[in-house]
C-alpha positions as CSV (number, residue, x, y, z in Angstrom):
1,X,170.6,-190.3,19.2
2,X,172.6,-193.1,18.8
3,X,170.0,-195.6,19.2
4,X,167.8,-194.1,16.8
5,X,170.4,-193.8,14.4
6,X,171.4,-197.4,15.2
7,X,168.3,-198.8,14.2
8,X,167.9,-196.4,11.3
9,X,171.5,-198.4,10.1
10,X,169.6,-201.5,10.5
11,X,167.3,-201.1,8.2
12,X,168.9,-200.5,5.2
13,X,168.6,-203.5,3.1
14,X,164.8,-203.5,3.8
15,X,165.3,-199.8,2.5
16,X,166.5,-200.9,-1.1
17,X,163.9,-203.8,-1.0
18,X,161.4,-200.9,-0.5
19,X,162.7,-198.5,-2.9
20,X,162.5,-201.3,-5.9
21,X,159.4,-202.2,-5.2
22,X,158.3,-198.7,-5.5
23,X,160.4,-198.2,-8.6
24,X,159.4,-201.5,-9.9
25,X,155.7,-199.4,-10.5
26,X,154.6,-197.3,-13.4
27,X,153.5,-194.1,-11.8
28,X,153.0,-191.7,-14.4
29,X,150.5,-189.5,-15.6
30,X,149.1,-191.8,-17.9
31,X,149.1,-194.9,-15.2
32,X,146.9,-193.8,-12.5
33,X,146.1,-197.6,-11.6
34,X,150.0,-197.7,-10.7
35,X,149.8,-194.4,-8.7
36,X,147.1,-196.2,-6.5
37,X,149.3,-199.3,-5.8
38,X,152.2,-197.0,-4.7
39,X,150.0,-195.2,-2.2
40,X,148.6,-198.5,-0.9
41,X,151.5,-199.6,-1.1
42,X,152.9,-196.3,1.2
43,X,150.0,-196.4,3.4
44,X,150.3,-200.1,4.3
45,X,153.8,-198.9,5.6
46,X,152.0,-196.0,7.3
47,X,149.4,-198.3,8.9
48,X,152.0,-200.6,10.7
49,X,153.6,-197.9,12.7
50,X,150.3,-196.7,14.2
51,X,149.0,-193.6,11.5
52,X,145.8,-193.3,10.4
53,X,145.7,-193.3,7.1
54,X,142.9,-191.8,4.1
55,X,143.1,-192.1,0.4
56,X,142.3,-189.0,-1.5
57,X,141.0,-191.1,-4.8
58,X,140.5,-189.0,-7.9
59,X,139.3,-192.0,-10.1
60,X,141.3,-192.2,-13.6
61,X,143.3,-189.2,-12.5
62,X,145.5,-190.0,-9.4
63,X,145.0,-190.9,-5.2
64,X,146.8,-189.1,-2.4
65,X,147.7,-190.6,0.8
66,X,147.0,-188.4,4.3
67,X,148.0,-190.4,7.8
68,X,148.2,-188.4,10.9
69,X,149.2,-189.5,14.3
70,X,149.2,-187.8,17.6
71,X,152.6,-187.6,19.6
72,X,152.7,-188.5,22.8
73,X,154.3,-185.5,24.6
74,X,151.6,-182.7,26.2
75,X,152.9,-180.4,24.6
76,X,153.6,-182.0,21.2
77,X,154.8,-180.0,18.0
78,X,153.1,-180.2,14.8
79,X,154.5,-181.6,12.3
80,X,154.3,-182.5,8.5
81,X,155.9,-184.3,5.8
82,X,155.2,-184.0,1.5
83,X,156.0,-185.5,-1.4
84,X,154.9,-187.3,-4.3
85,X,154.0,-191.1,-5.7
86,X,154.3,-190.0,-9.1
87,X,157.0,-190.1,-11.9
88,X,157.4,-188.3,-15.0
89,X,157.5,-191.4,-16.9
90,X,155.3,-193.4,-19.2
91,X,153.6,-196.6,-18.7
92,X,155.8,-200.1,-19.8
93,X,159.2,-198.0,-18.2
94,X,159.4,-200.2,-14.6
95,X,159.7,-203.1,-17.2
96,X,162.0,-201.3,-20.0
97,X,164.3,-200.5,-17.4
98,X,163.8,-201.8,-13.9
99,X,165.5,-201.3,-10.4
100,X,169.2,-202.1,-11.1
101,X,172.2,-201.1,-8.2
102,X,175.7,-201.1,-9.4
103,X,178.9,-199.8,-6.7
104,X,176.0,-198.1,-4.2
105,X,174.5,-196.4,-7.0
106,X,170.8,-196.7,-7.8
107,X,168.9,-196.6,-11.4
108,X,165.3,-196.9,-12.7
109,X,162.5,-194.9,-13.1
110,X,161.7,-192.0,-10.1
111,X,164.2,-193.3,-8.3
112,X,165.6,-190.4,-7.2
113,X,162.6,-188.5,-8.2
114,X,160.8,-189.3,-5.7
115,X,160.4,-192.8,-4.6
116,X,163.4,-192.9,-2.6
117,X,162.6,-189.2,-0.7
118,X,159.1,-191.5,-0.1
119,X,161.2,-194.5,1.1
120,X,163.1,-192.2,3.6
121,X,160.2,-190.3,5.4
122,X,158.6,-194.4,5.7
123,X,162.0,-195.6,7.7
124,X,162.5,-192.7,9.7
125,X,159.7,-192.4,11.2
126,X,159.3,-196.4,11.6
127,X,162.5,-196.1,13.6
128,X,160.9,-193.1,15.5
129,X,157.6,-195.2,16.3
130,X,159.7,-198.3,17.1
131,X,161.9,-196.7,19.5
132,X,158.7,-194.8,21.3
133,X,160.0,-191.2,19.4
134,X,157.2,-189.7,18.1
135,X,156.5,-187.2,20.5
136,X,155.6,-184.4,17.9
137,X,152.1,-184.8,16.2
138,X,153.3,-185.7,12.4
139,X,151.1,-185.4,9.4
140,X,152.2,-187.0,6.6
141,X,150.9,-186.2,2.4
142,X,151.8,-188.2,-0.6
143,X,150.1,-187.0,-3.5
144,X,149.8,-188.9,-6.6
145,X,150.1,-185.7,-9.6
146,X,152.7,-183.9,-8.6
147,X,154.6,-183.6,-11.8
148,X,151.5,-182.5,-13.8
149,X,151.3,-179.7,-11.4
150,X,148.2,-181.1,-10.3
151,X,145.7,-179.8,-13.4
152,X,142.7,-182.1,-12.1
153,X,142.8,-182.2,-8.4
154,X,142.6,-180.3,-5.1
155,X,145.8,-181.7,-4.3
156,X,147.2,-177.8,-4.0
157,X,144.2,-176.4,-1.6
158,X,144.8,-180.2,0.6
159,X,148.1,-179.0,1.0
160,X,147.2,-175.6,1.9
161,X,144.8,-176.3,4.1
162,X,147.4,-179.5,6.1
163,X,150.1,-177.2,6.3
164,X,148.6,-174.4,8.2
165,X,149.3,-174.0,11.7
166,X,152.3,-176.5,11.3
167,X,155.3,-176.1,13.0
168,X,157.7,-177.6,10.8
169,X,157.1,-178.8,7.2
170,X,159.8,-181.3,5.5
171,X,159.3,-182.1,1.6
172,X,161.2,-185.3,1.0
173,X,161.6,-184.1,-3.0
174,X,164.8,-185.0,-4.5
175,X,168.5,-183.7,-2.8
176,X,171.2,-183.1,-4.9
177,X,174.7,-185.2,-5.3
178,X,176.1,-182.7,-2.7
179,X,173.4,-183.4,-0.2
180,X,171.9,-179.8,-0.4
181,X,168.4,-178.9,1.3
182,X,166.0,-176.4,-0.4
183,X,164.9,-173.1,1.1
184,X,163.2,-170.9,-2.0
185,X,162.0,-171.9,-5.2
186,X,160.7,-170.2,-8.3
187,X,157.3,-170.2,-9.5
188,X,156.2,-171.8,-12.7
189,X,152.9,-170.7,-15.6
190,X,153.3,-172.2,-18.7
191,X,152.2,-169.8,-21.2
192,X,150.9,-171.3,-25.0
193,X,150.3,-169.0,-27.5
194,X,148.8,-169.8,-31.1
195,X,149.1,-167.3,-34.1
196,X,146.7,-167.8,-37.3
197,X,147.4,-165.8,-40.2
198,X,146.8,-166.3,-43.7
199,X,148.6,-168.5,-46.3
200,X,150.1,-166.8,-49.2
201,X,153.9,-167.5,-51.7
202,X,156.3,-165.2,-50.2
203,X,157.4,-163.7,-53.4
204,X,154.4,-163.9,-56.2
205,X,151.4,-162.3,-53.7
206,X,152.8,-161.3,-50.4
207,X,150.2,-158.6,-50.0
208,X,147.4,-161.6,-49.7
209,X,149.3,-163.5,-46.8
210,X,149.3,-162.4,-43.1
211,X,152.2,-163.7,-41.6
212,X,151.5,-165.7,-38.1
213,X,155.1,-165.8,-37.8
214,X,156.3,-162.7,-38.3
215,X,152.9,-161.7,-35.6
216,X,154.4,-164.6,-33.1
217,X,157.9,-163.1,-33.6
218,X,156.9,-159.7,-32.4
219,X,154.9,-160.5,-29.3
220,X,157.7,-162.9,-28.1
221,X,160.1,-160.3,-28.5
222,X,157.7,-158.0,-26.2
223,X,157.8,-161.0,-23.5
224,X,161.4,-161.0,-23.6
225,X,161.8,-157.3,-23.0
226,X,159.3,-157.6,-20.1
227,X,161.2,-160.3,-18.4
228,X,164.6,-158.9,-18.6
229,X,163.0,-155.4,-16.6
230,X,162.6,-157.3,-13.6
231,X,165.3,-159.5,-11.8
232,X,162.5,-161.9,-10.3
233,X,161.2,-163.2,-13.3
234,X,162.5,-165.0,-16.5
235,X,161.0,-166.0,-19.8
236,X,161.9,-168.8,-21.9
237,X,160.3,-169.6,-25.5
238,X,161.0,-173.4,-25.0
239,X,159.2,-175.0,-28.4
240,X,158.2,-172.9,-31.4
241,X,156.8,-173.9,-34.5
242,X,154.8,-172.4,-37.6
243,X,154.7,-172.2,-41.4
244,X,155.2,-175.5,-44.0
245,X,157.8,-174.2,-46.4
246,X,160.1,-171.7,-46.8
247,X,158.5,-170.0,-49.5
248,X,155.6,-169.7,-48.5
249,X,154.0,-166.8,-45.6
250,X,153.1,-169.1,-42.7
251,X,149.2,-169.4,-41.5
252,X,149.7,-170.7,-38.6
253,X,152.7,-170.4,-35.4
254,X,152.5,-171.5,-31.7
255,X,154.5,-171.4,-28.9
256,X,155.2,-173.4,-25.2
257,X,157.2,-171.5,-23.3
258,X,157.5,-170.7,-19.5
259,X,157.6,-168.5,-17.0
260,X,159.7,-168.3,-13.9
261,X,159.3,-165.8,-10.9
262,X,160.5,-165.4,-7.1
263,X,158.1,-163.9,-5.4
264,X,154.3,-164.1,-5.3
265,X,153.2,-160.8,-5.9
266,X,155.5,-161.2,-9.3
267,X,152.6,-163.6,-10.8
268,X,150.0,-160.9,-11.4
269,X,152.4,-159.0,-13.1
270,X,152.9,-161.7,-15.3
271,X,149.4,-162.9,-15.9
272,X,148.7,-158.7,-17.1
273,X,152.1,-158.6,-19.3
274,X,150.6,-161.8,-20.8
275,X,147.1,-160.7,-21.7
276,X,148.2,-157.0,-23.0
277,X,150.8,-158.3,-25.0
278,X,148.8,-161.3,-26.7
279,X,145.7,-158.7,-27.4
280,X,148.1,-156.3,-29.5
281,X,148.1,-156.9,-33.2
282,X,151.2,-156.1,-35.2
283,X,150.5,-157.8,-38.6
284,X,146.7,-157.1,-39.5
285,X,144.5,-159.8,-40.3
286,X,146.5,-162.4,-38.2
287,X,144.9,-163.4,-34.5
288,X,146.2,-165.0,-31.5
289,X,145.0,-166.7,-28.7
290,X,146.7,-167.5,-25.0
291,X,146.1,-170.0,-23.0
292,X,148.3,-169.6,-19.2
293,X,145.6,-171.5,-16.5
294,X,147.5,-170.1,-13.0
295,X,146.2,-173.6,-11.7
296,X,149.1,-175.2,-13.7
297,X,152.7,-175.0,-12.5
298,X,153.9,-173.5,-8.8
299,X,154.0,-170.3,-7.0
300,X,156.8,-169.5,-5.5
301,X,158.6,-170.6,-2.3
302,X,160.1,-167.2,-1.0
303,X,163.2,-168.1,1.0
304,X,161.3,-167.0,4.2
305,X,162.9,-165.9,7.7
306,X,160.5,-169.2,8.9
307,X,161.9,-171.3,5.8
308,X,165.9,-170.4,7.2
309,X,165.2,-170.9,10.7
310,X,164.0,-175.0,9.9
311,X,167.3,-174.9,7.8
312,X,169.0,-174.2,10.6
313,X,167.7,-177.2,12.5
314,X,168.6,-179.2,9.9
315,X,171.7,-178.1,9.8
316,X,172.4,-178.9,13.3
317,X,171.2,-182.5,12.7
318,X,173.3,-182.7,10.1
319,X,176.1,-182.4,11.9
320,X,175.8,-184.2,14.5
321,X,176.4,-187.2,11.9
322,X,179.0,-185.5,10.6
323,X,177.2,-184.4,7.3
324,X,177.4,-180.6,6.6
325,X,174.2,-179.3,4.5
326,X,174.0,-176.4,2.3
327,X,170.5,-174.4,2.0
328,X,170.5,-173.2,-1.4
329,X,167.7,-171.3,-3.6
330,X,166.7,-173.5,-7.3
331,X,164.6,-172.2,-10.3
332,X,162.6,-175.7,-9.9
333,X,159.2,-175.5,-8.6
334,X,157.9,-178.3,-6.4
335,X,155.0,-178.6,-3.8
336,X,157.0,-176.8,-1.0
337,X,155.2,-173.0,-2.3
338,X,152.3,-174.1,-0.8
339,X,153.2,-175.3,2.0
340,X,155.3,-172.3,2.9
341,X,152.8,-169.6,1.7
342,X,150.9,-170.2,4.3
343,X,153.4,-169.4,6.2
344,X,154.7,-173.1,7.8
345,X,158.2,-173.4,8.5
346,X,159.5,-175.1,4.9
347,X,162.6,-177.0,3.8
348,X,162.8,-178.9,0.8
349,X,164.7,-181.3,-0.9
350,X,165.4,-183.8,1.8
351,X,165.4,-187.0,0.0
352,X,168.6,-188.9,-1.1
353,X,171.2,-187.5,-2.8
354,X,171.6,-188.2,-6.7
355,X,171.2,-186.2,-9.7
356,X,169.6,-186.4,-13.8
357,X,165.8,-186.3,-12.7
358,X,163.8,-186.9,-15.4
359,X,165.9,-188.8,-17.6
360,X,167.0,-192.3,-18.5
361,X,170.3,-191.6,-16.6
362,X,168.7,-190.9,-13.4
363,X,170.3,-191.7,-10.6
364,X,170.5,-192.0,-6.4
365,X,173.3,-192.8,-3.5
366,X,171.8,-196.1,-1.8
367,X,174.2,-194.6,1.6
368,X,172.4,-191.3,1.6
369,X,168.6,-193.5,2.3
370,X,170.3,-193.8,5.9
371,X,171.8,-190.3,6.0
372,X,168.8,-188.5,5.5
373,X,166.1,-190.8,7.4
374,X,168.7,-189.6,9.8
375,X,168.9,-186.2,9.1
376,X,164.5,-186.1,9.1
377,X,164.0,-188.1,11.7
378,X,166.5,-186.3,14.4
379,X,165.1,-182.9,13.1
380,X,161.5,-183.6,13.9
381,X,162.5,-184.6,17.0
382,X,164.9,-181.0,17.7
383,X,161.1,-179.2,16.4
């Protein structure tokens, strides 16, 4: 242990010169030419340390990487490790706001979300390979559209179909600042709803107007009573517009909203509240139309009996550096659901520590890059 951790320690500055780079790359939805030099990038890493490595290319949209190598033990484990190339951010943000570090603290775009969880998995498992450790069989998947939920790829059924039969699963998605892992996460559909009524003035002929407000108003109202019945599920109305003036009886209202459940058989339910509720009409004359495609968003990672028992190894890893690490439940959904629904041993949330995903102010703990290739790479080896 020492030795591996040793040599993980030793690579630290080649860590931060690996995690700029990355950063340094637009990787969003709408830069799919960046999404391909990160996973090059990646699987040139990959390729050094003896994986095989295939791009998954979805021209214009994104590319995956999947690299597999055999362990060397006869009776090797199987194991795999996720995440994602991409970032929520727009094309021209790598040069708006580049890789910067100030007192161990790390800023730019995805770089706790996820290019630094991508960075880790890289180094441990160089160390590993270095220092003749990869006993276990270890698959590893970086896919390139994670954020979008995927919308115009496989990306979820490749996952699916990697995962199954694995012995352990590790999703390097973003830790917290406290250095928690993941063991159950919410699903995700994303509901929109458009109301069209028809215009009218709201005080000289009411009677000629149909109000796609007032129509919106009521069926949200129904959603919100349907979600508070059941504990494993929450609603939220997120953006809402409709009408031009306050005078005047509004002809047309929409909504984007989103759904959140914990446990699979919860997203039928959903789906059925949905359609019922959206084919009632309360104010005649108006109509409304959903669109919620299942394909878009997460199901749910159940905190599994499978999903506790990895924790537990983690855990043990953990301290044995002297980090303790909490296994905690989150309303986030992230490609963990379908690794774990078909029923592979899950944890999530093993990449560096950090907090403010998504924003401006995002930021990661240059220590924790060493702490948690330690953490991964002394847990595949206790698989």
């Amino acid at each position: 242990m020492d030795q591996l951790c040793k040599r993980i320690d030793s690579y630290y500055d080649n860590m931060v010169s690996t995690l700029e780079t990355l950063v340094n790359i637009d990787s969003g939805a709408d830069c799919p030419e960046g999404i391909k030099e990160v996973a090059a990038n990646v699987g040139d890493h990959l390729k050094s340390i003896g994986f095989q490595v295939e791009y998954l290319d979805y021209p214009g949209i994104a590319t995956h990487v999947l690299a597999t190598r055999k362990g060397t033990a006869p009776d090797a484990r199987n194991v795999m490790i996720i995440g994602h190339l991409d970032t929520v951010f727009p094309k021209g943000t790598a040069a708006a706001r580049p890789f910067r570090q100030e007192h161990g603290i790390a800023y730019g775009p995805g770089v706790l979300d996820m290019k630094s969880g991508v960075t880790i998995a890289l180094y441990a498992l160089r160390a590993m390979s270095e220092l003749d450790l990869i006993k276990n069989n270890v698959t590893v998947m970086f896919v390139g559209d994670e954020e979008a939920g995927h919308p115009y790829t496989d990306a979820a059924e490749q996952l699916r179909k990697a995962a199954a039969g694995k012995d352990a699963v590790f999703n390097m998605e973003t830790g917290s600042d406290k250095g928690t892992v993941v063991l159950g996460r919410t699903g995700i559909y994303y509901p929109e709803i458009t109301v069209e009524g028809i215009a009218a003035h709201s005080g000289k002929d009411p009677e000629k107007g149909a109000s796609a407000v007032r129509e919106l108003v009521y069926k949200l109202v129904d959603l919100y009573r349907f979600s508070d019945t059941d504990d494993n599920i929450s609603f939220n109305a997120g953006i809402i517009t409709g009408g031009v003036a306050a005078n005047g009886i509004a002809a047309h209202a929409e909504m984007k909203g989103d759904f959140r459940y914990k446990t699979v058989d919860s997203g039928p339910k959903i789906l059925k509240a949905l359609e019922e509720i959206c084919a009632k009409t309360y104010v005649p004359r108006t109509q409304t139309k959903l669109v919620c495609d299942p394909n878009r968003g997460f199901i749910p990672m159940e905190k599994t009996e499978a999903n506790v028992a990895l924790y537990n190894v983690v855990r043990e890893q953990g301290a044995k550096i002297g980090v303790n690490i909490e296994g905690i439940t989150v309303g986030a959904g992230s490609d963990s659901c379908y690794t774990s629904v078909v029923g592979a041993p899950t944890v999530c949330a093993m990449g560096a520590r950090g907090e403010l995903n998504h924003s401006a102010q995002e930021y990661m703990r240059l220590d924790s890059l060493t702490e948690r290739a330690k953490i991964l790479a002394l847990s595949i080896l206790a698989i």
